[in-house]
DSSP file (Angstrom, degrees, kcal/mol; ACC not computed):
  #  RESIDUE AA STRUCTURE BP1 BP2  ACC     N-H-->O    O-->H-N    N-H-->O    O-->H-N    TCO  KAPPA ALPHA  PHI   PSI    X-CA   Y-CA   Z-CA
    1    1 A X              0   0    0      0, 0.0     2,-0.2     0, 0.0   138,-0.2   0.000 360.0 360.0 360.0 128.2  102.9  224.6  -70.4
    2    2 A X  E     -A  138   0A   0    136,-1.8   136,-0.5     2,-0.0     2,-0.3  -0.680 360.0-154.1 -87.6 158.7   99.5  226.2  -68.8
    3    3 A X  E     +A  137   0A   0     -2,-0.2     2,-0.4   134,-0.2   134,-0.2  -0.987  23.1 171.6-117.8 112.7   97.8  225.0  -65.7
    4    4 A X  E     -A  136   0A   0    132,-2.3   132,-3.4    -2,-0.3     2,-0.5  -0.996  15.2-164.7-140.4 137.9   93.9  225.9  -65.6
    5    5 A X  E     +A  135   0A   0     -2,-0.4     2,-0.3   130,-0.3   130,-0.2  -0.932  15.7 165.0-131.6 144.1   91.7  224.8  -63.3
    6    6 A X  E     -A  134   0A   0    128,-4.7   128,-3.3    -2,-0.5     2,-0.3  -0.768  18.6-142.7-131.9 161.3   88.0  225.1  -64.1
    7    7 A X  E     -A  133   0A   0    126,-0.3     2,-0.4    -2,-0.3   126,-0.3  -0.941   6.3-146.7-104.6 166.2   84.7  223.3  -62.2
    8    8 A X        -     0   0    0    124,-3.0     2,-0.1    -2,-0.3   122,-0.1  -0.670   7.0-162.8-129.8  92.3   81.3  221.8  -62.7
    9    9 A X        +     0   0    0     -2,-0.4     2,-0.3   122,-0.2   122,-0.2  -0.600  15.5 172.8 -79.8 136.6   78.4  221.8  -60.5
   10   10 A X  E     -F  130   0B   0    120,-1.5   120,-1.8    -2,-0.1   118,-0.1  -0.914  31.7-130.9-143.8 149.4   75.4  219.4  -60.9
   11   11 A X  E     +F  129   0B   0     -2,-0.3     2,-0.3   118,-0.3   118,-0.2  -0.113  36.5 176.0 -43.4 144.7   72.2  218.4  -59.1
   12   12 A X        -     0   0    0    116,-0.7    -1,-0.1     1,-0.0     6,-0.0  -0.986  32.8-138.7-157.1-176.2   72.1  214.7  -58.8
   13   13 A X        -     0   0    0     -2,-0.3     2,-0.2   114,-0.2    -2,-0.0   0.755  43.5-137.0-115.6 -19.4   69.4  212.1  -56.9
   14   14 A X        +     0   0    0    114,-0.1     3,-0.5     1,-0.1   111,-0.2  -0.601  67.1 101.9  96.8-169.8   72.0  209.9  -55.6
   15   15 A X  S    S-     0   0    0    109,-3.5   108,-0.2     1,-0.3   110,-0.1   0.789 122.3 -38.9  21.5  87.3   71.7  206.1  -55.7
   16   16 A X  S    S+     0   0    0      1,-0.2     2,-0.3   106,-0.1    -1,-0.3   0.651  86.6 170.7  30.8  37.1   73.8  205.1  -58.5
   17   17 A X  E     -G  122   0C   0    105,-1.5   105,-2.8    -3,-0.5     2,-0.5  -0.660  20.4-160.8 -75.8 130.6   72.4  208.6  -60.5
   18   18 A X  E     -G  121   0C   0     -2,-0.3     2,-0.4   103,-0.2   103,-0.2  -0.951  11.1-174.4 -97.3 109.0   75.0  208.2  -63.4
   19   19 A X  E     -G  120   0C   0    101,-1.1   101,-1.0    -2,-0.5     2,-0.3  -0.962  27.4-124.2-136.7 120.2   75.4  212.0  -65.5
   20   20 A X  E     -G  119   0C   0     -2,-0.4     3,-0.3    99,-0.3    99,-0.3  -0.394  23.4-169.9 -56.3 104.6   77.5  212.0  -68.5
   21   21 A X     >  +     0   0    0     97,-2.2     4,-1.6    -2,-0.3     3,-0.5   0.466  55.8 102.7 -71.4 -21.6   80.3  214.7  -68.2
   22   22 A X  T  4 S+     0   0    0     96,-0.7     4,-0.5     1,-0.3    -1,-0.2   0.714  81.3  35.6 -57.5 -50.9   81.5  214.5  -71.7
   23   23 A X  T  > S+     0   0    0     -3,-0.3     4,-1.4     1,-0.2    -1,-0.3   0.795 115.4  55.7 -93.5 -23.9   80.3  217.4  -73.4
   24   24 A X  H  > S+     0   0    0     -3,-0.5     4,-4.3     2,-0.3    -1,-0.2   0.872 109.1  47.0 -73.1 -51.2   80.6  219.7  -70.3
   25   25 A X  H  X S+     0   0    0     -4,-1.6     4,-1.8     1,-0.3    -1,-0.3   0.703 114.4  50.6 -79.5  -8.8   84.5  219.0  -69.9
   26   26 A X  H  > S+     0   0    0     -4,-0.5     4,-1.0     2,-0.2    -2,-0.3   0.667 102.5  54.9-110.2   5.6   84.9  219.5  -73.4
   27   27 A X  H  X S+     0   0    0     -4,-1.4     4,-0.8     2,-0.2    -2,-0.3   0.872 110.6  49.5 -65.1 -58.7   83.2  222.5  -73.5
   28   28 A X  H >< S+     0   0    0     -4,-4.3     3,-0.9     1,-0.2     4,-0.4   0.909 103.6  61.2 -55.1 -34.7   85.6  223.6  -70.9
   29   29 A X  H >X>S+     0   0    0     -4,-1.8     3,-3.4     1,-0.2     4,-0.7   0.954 103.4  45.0 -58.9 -55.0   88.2  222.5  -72.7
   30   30 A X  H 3<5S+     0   0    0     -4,-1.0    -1,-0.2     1,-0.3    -2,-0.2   0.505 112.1  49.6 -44.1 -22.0   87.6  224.7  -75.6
   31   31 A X  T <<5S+     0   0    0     -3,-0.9    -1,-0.3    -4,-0.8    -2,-0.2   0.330 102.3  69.6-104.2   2.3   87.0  228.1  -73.5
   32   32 A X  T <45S-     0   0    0     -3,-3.4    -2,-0.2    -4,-0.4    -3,-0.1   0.445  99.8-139.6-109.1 -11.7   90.5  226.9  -71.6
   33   33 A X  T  <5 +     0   0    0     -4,-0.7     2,-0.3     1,-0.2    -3,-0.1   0.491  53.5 134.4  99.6 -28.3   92.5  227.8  -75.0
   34   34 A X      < -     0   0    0     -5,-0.5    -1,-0.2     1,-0.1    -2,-0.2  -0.638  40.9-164.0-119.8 130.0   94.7  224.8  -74.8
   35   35 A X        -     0   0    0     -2,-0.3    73,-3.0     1,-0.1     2,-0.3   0.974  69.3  -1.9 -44.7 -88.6   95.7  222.4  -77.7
   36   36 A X  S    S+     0   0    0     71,-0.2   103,-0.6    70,-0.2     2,-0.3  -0.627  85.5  90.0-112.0 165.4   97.0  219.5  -76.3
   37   37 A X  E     -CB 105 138A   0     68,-2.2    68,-1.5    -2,-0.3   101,-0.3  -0.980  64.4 -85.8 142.8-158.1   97.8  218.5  -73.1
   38   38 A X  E     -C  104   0A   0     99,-2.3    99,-0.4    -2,-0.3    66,-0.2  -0.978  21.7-119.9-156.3 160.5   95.4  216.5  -70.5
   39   39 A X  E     -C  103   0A   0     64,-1.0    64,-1.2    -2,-0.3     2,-0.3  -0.379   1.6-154.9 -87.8 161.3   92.7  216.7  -67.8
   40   40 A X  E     -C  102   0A   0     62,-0.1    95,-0.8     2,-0.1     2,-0.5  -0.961  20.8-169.9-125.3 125.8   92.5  215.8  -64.5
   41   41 A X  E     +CD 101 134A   0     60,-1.1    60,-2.8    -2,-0.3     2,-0.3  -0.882  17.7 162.4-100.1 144.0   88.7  215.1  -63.8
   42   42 A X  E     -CD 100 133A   0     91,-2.0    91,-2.3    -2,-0.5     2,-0.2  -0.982  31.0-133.5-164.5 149.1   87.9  214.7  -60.2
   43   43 A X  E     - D   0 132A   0     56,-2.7     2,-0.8    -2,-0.3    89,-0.2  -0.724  15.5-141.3-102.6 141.1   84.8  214.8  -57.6
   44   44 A X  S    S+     0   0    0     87,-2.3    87,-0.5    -2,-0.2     2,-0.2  -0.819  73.0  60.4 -98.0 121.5   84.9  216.5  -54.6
   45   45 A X  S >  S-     0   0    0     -2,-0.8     3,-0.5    85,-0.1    -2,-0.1  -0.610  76.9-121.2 140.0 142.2   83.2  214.4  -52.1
   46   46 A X  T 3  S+     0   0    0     -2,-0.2    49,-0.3     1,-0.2    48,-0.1   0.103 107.8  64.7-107.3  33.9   83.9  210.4  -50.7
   47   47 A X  T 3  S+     0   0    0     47,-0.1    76,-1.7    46,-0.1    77,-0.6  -0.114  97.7  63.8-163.7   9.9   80.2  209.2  -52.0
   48   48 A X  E <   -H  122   0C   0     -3,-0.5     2,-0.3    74,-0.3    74,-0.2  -0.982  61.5-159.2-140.6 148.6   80.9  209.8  -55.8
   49   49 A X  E     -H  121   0C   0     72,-5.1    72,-1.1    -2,-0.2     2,-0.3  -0.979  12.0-148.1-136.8 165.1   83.1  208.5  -58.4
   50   50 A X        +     0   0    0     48,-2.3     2,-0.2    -2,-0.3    70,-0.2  -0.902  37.5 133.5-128.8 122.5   84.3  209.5  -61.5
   51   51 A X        -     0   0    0     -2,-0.3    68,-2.4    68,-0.3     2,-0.3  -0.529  46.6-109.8-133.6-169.0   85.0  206.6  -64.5
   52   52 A X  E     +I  118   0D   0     66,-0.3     2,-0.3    -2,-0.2    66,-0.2  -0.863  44.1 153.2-119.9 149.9   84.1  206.2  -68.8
   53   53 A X  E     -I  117   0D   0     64,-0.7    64,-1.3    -2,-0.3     2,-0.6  -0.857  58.9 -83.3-154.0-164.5   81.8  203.9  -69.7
   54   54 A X        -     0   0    0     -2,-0.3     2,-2.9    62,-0.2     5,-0.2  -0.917  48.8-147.4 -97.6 123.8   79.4  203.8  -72.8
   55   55 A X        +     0   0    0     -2,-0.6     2,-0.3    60,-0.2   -35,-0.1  -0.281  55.6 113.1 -73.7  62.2   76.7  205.9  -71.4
   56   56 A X  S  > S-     0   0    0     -2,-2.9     4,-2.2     1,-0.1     3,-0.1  -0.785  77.3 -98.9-140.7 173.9   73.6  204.6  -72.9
   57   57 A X  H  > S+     0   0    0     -2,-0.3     4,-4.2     2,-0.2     5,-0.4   0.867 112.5  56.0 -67.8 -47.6   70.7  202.8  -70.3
   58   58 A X  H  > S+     0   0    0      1,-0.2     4,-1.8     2,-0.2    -1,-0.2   0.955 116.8  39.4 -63.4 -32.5   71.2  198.8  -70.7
   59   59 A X  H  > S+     0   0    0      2,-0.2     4,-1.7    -5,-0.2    -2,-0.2   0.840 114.0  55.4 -91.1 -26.4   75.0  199.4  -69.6
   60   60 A X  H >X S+     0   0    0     -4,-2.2     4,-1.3     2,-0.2     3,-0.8   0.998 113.1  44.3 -56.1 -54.9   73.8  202.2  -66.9
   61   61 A X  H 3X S+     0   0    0     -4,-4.2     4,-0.7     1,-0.3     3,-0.4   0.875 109.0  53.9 -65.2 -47.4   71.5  199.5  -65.4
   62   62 A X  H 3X S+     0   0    0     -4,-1.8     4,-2.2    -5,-0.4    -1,-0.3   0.810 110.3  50.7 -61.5 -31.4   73.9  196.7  -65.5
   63   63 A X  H <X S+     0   0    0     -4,-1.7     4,-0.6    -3,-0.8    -1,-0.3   0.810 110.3  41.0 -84.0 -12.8   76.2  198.7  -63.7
   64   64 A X  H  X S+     0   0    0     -4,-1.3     4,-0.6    -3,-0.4    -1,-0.3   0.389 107.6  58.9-104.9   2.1   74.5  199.7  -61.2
   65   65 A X  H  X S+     0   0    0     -4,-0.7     4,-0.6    -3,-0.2    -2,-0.2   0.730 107.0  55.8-107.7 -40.3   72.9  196.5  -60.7
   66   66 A X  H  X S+     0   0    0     -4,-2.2     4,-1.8    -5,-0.2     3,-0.3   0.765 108.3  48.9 -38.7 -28.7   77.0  195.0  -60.2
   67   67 A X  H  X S+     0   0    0     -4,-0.6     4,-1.9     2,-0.2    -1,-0.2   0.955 102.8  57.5 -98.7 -50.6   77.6  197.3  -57.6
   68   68 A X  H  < S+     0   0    0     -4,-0.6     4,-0.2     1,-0.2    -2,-0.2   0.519 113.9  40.3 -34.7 -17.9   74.4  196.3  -55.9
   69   69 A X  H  < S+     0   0    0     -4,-0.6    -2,-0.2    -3,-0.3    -1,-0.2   0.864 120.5  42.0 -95.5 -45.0   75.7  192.6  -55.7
   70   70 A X  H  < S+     0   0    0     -4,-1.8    -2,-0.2    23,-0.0     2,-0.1   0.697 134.6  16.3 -73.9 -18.3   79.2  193.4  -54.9
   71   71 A X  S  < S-     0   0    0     -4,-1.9     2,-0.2    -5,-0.0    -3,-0.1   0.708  84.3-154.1-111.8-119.1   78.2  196.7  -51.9
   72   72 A X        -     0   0    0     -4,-0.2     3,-0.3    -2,-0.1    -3,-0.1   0.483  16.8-141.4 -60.9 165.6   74.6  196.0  -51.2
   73   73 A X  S    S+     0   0    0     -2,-0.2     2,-1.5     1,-0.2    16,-0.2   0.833  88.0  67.6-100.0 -36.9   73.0  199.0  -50.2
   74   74 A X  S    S+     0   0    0      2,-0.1     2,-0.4    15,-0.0    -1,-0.2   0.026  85.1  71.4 -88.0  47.2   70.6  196.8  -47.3
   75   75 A X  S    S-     0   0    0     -2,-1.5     2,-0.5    -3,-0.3    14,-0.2  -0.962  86.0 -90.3-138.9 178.4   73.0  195.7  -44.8
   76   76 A X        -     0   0    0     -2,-0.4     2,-0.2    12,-0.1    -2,-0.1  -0.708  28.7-164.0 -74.4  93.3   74.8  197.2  -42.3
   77   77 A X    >>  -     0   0    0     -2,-0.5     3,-1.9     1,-0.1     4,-1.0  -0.700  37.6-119.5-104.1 156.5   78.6  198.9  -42.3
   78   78 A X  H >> S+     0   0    0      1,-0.3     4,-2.4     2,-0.2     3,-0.5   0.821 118.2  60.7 -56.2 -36.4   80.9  199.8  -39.3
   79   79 A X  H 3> S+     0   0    0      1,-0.2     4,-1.0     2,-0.2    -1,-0.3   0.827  95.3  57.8 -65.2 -24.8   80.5  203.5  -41.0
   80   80 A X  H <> S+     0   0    0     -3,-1.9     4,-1.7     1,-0.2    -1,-0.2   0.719 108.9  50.3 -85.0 -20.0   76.6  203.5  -40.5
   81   81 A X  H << S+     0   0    0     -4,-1.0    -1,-0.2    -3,-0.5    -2,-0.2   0.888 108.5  47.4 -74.8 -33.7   77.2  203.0  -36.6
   82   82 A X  H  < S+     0   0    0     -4,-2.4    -2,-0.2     1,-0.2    -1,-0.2   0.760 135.5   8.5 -93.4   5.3   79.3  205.3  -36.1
   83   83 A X  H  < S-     0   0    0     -4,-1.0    -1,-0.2     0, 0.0    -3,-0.2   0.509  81.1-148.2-145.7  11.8   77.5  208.1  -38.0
   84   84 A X     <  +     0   0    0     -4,-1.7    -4,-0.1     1,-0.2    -3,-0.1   0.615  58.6 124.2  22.9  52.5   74.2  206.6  -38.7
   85   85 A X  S    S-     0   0    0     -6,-0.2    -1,-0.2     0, 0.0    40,-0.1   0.315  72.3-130.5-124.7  26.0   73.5  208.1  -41.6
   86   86 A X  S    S+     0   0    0     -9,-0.2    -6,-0.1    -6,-0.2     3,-0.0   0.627  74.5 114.1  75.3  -2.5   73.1  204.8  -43.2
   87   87 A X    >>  +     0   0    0      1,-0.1     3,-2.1     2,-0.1     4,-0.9   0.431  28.3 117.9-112.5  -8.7   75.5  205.7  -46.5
   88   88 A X  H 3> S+     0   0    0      1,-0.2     4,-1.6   -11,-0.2    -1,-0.1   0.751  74.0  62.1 -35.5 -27.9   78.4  203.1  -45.7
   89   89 A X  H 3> S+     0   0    0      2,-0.2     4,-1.8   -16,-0.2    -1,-0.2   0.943 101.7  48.6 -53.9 -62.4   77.3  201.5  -49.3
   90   90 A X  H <>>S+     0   0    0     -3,-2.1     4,-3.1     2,-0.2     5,-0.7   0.905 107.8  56.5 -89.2 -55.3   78.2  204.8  -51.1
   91   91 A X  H  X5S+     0   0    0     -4,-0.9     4,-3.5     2,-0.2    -1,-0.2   0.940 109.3  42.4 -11.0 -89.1   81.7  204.9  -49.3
   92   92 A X  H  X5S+     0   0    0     -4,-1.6     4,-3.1     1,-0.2     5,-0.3   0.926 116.8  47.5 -46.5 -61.5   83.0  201.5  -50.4
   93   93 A X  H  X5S+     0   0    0     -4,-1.8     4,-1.8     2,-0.2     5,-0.4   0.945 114.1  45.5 -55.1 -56.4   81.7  201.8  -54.1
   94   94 A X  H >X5S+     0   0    0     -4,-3.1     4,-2.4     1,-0.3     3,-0.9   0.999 113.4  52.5 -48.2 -53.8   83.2  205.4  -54.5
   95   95 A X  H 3<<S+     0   0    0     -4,-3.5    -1,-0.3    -5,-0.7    -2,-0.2   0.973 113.2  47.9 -56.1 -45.1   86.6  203.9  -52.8
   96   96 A X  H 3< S+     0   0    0     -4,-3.1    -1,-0.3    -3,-0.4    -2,-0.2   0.616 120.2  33.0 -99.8  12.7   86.4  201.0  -55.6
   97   97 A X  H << S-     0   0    0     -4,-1.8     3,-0.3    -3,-0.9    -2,-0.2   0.648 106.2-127.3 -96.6 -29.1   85.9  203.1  -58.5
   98   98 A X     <  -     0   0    0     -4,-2.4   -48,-2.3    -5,-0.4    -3,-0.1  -0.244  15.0-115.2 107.3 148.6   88.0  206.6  -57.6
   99   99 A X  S    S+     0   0    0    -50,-0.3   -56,-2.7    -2,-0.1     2,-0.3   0.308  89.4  65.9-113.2  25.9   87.0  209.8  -57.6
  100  100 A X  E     -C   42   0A   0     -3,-0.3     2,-0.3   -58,-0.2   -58,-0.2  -0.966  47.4-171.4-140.3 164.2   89.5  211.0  -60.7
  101  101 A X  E     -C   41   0A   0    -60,-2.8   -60,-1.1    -2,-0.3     2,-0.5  -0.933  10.7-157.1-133.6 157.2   89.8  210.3  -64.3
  102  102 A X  E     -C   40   0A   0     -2,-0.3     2,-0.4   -62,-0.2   -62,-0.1  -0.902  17.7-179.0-150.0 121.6   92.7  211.6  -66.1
  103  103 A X  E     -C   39   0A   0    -64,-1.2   -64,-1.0    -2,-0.5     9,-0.1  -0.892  19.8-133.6-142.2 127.0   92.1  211.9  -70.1
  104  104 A X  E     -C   38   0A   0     -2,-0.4     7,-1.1   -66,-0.2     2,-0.2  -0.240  24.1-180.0 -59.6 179.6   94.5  213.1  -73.0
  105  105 A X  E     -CE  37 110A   0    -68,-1.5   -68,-2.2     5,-0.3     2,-0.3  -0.839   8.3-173.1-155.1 172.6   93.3  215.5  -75.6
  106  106 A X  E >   + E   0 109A   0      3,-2.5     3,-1.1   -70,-0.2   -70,-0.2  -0.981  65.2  22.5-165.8 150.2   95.2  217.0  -78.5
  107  107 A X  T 3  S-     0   0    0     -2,-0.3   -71,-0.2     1,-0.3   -72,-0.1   0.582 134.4 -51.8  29.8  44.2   93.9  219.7  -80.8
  108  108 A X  T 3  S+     0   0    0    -73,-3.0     2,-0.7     1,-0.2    -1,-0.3   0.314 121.8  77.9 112.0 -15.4   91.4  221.3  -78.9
  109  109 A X  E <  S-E  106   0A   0     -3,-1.1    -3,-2.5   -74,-0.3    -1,-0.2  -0.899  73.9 -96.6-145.5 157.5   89.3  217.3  -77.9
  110  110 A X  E     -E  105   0A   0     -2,-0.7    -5,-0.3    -5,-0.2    -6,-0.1  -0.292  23.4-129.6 -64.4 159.8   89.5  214.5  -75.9
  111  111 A X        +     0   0    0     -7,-1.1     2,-0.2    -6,-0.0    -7,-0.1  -0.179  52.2 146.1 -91.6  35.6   90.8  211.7  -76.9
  112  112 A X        -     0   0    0      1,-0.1     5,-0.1    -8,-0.1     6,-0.0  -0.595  50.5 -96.9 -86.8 139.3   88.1  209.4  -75.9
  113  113 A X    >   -     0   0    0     -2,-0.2     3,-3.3     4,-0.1    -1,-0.1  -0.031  43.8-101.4-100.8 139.6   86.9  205.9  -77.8
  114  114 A X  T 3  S+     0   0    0      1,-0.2    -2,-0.1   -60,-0.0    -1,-0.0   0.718 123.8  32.5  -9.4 -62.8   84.0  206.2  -80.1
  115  115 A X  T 3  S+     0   0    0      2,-0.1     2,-0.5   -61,-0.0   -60,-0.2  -0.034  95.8 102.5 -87.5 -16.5   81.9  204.6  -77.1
  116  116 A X    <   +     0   0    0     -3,-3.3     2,-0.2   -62,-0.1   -62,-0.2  -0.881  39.4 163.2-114.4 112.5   83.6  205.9  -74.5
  117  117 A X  E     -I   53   0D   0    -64,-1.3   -64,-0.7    -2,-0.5     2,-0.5  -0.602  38.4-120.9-108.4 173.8   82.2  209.3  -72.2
  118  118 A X  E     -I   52   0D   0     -2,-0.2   -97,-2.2   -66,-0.2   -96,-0.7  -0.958  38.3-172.2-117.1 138.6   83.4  210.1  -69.0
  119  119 A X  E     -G   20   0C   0    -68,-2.4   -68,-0.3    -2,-0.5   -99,-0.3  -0.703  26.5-138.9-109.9 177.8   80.7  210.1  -66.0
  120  120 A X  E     -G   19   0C   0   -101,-1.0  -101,-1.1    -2,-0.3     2,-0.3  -0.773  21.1-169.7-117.4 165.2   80.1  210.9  -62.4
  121  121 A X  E     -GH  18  49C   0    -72,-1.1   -72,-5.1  -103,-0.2     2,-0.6  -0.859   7.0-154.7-159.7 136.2   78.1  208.5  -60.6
  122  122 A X  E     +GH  17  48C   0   -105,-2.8  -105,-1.5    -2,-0.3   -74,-0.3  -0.882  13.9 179.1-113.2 132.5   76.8  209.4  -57.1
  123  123 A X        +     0   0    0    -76,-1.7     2,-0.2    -2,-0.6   -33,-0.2   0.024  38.5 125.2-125.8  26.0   76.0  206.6  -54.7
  124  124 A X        -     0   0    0    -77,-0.6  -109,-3.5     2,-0.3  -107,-0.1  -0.370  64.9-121.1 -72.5 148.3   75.0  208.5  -52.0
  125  125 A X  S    S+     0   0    0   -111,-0.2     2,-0.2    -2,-0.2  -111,-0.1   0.565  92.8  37.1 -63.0  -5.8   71.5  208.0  -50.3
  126  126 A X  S    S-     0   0    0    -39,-0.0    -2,-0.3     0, 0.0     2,-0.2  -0.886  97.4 -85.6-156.0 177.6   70.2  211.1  -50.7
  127  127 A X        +     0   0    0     -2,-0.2  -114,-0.2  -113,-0.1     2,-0.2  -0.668  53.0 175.2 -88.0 149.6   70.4  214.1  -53.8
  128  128 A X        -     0   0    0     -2,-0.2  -116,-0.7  -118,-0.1     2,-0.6  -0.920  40.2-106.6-117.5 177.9   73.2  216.3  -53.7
  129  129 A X  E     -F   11   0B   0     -2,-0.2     2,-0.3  -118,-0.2  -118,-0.3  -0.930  40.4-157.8 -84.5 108.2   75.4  219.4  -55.5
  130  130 A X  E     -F   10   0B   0   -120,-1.8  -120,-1.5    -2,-0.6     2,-0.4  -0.775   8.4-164.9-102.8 122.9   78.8  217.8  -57.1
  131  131 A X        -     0   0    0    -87,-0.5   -87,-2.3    -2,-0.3     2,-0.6  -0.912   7.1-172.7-104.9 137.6   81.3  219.9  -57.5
  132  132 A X  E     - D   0  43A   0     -2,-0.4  -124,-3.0   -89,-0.2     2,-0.4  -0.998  16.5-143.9-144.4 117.6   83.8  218.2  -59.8
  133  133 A X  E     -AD   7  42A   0    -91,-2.3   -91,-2.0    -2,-0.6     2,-0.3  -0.751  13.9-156.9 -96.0 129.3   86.8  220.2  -60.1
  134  134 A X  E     +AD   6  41A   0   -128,-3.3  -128,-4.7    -2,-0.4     2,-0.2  -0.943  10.8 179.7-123.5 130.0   89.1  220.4  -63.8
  135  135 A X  E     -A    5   0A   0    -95,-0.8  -130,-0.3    -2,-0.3   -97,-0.1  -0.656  12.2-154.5-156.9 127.1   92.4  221.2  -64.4
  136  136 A X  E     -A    4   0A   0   -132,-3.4  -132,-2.3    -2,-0.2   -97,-0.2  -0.169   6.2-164.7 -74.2 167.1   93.9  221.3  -67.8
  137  137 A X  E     +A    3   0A   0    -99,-0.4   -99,-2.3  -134,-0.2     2,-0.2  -0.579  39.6  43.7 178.8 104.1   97.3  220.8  -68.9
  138  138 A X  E      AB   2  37A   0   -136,-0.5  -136,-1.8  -101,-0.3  -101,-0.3  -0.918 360.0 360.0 175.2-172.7   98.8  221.5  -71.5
  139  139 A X              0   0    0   -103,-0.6  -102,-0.1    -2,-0.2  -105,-0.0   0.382 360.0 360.0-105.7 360.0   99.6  223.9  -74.5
């Protein structure tokens, strides 16, 4: 068994910006060598998460409009007193999705559902660089 650990940087806008990982992590897989085995995808940062969904607009919007009923962005959390920068919203959602995904593959691709891509979604207030850290495993 190998252990390779790879990354991915992208630009994002923040406020539920949703960007489709798929092709990126399986493009790593494929330069990583390795057959089978599995990924661990994960975001560095407490103001992102990383899940699957079907990546297409109507289900982007719907999700991001659920996390807007269940966090709302316009009120007030204990985190935005003590550091007033106004991003306690981004916290809680990242804390109830995760910031890792962990996804088989076997001969060289993920194993992933017709339907199903893996994303980042950054729920921060403002744009950042997401470093999303990979590391295969497997043979």
């Amino acid at each position: 068994m190998k252990i390779i650990s790879d990354s991915i940087t992208i630009s994002t806008h923040g406020h539920n910006d949703i960007r489709d990982l798929t092709s990126d992590v399986q493009e790593k897989l494929l330069s990583s060598g390795l057959n089978d085995g599995q990924v661990t995808v994960f975001v560095q940062g407490s103001t992102a998460a990383v899940t699957t969904i079907e990546y297409e607009p109507g289900l982007a919007k719907d999700l991001s409009e659920l996390l807007e009923k269940l966090i709302p962005s316009s009120r007030s959390y204990y985190h935005d007193e003590r550091w007033g920068d106004a991003n306690g919203f981004s916290h809680l959602r990242a804390a109830l999705l995760g910031p890792s995904l962990v996804v088989p593959f076997e001969k060289g691709k993920l194993k992933l559902g017709v339907w199903q891509q893996i994303v980042l979604i950054d729920f921060d207030n403002r744009s950042r660089n997401r470093n999303i850290a990979l590391q295969f495993f497997g043979e």
